[in-house]
N, C-alpha and C positions, 0 to 999 in steps of 0.2 A: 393480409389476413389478421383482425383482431379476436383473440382466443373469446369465447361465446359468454363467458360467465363475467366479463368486465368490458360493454359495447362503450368504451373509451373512444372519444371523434380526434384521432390522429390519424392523419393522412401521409405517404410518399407521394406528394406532389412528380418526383422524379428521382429516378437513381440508377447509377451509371459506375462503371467500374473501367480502368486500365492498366494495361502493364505499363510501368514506368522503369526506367532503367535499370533500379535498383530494388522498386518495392511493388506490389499490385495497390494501386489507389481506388479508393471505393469514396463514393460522393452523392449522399441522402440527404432531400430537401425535404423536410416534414413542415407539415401544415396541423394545427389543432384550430379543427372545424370547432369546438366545444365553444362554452360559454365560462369555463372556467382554467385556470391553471394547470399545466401537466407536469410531471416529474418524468423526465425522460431519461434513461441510460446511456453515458457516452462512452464508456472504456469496453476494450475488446476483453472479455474473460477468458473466453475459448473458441478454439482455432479448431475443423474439424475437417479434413480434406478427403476427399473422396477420387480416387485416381481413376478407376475404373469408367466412372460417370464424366469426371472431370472439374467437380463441384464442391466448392468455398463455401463452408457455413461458419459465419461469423454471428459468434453471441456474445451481445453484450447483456444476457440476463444469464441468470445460473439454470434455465429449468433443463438445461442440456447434460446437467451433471448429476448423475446418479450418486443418493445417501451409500448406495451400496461398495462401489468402484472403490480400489486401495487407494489409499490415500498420499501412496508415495511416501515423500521423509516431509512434507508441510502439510499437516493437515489443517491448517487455520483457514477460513475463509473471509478475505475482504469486505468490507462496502461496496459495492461500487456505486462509481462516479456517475452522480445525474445534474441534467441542468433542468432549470426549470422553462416552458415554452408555455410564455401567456397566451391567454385564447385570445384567437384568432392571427397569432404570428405565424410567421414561417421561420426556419431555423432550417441554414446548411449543416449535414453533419461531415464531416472527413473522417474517415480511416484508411489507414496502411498498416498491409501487412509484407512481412520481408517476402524477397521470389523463392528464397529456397528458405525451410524450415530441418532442426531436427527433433526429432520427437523423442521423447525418453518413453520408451515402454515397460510398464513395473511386471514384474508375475508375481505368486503369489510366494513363491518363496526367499523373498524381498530382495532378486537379483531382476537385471531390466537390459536391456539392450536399445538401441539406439535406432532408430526408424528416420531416411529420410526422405523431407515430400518435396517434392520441384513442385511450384505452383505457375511458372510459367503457362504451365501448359492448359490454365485455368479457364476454361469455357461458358461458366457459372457462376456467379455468385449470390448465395443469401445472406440478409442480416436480418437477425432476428434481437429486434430490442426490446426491452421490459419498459411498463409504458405505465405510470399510475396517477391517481390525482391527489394523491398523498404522499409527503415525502418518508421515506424509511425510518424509522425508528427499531436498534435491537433491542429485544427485550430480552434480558439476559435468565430473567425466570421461563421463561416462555418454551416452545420447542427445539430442537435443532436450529442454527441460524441458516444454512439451508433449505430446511423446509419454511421458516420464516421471509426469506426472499422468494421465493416458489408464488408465498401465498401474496405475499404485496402486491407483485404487478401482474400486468398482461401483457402477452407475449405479441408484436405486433409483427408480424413475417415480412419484409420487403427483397423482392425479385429485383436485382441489379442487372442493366443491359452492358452492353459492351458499349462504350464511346465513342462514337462515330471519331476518324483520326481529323485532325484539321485538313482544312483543303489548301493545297497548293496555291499560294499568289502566281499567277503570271507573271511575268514580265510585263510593265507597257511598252505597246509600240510606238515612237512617235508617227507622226503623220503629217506626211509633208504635203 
């Protein structure tokens, strides 16, 4: 899904997630159908687990992060990492995220306790990447630098399957 006020031609050709021994692997083959250049987002910003449902939302764009939410003891926010995907490439993406996480939860009376998520148990996964035909520039007069990233790109949503496991070689028989 490409957010409606930026119809940007990038494609999940395919995307596929695993538990691997140590980390969950997620694996996005983006295609830009366009005629021109994309800035695409490769670094994981936020990590967003949902136990209940069973469901990984990994963003590599900020529009997941409310101006509002405490800002903890860093309130700086990053660049983040984009490459660029000439028209009409294809580009594998890779992400891992660890199997277990712990979460620092702030309250407002700036004490926070520790939350943890087993991701093991992960049934779902989305990545949702920021996708633009221009690369970022902060304006440092300009608004919030979050609402500045907000406003750069579009949000392109990819549904990640579960990885078929490899198939068993046989043995050969000989044959006499």
């Amino acid at each position: 899904m490409i957010s409606a006020q930026n119809p940007l031609r990038l494609r999940a050709a395919s995307a596929t997630f695993r538990h691997a021994e140590d980390k969950l692997e997620v694996e996005v083959t983006l295609v830009n159908e366009g005629d021109r250049p994309l800035f695409v987002t490769v670094g994981i910003r936020q990590i967003l687990y949902d136990a209940a449902s069973r469901t990984l939302d990994l963003w590599l764009s900020d529009h997941a992060r409310s101006p509002d939410a405490h800002p903890g003891r860093c309130a700086t926010i990053s660049v983040p990492r984009t490459e660029v995907l000439e028209a009409g490439a294809r580009h594998p993406l890779r992400l891992e995220a660890p199997r277990h996480l712990t979460r620092l939860v702030p309250h407002e009376d700036q004490s926070f306790h520790f939350e943890d998520l087993d991701l093991t148990q992960t049934e779902q996964v989305r990545v949702h990447l920021g996708c633009s035909d221009r690369p970022f520039y902060h304006n440092p007069k300009g608004p919030a630098v979050l609402e500045q990233l907000k406003a750069w790109c579009a949000v392109v949503e990819v549904d990640a399957r579960p990885a078929k496991a490899p198939k068993e070689e046989k043995p050969l028989r000989r044959k006499d």
